[in-house]
N, C-alpha and C positions, 0 to 999 in steps of 0.2 A: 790299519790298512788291510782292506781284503784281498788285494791280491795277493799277499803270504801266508794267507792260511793251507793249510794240508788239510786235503779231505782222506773223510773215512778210507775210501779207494786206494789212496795214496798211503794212507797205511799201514793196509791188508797185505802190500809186494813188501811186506817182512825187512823193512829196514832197504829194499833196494831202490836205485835212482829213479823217479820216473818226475819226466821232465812235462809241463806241458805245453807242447808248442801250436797254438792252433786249437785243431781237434784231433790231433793226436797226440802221444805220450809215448817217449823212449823209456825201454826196463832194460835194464845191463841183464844180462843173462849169466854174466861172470866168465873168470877165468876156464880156459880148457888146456890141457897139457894132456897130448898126443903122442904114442909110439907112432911112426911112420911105416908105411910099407916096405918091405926091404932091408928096413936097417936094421934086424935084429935087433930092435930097442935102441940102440945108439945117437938116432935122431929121435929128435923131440920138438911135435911143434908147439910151442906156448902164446895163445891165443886169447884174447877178449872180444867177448861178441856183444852188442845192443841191437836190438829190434825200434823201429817205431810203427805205430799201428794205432789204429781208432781206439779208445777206454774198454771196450768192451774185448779187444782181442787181448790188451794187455793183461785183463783180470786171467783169460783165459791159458795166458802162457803161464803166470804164476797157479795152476790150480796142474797143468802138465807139465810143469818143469823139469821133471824125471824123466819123463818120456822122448821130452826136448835135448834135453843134454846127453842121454841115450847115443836120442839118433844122431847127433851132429858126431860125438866121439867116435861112434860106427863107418860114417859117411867119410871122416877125417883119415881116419885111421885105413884107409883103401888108398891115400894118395901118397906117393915117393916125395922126397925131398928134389929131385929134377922136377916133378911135376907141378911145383911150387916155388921155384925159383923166380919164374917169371913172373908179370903181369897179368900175362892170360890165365895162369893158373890158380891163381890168388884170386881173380875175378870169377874163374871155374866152381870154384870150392864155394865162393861164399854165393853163387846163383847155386849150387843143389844146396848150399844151407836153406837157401831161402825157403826151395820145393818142398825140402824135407818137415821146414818146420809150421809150414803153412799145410803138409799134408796131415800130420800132428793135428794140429788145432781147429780143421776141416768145423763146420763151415764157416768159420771165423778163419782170420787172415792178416798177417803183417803186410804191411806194405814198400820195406828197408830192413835191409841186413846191413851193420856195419862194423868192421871190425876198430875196436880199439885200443887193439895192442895184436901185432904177429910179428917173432920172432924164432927163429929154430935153436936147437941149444942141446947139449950132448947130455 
């Protein structure tokens, strides 16, 4: 059956998920575990993020992944645990995920940030 074959492409992302839906392909970007602003270390947010985006942004994210999970840790790591309580906030955080990781991978480009896993944790 060819539709279950794994192409090369598929696996060059080192062992990570890339699904393909269409013509794009989600890559788990993996877990993130964040000091929070303010909390003196005490809060912690614990985070999974996946991307989906056309094959060639995906190759791209796996080639900057360092630079990606940089900037999200940086970008995370500016917001309070109030600032993230809500809805708005949680929506806040993963639209500049988005800016950030699409500014990274210029002029390639995701098209969805989604988180799949947020919880806070001391």
């Amino acid at each position: 059956d060819g539709e279950n074959e794994v192409t090369g492409a598929e696996l060059e992302l080192s062992g990570a998920e890339a699904t393909q839906t269409g013509t794009t392909e989600v890559y788990e970007l993996g877990e993130f575990q964040v000091n929070l602003s303010g909390s003196a270390g005490s809060r912690i947010l614990m985070m999974e993020i996946a991307v989906e985006g056309i094959p060639d942004a995906v190759t791209n994210i796996e080639a900057r992944q360092h630079q990606i999970r940089d900037a999200i840790l940086m970008l995370a790591s500016d917001y309070t645990v109030m600032e993230l309580e809500g809805l708005d906030g949680k929506l806040r955080l993963r639209d500049d995920i988005h800016r950030r990781i699409n500014a990274v991978l210029a002029p390639h480009k995701v098209d969805r940030v989604y988180y799949t896993e947020f919880k806070f944790g001391n």
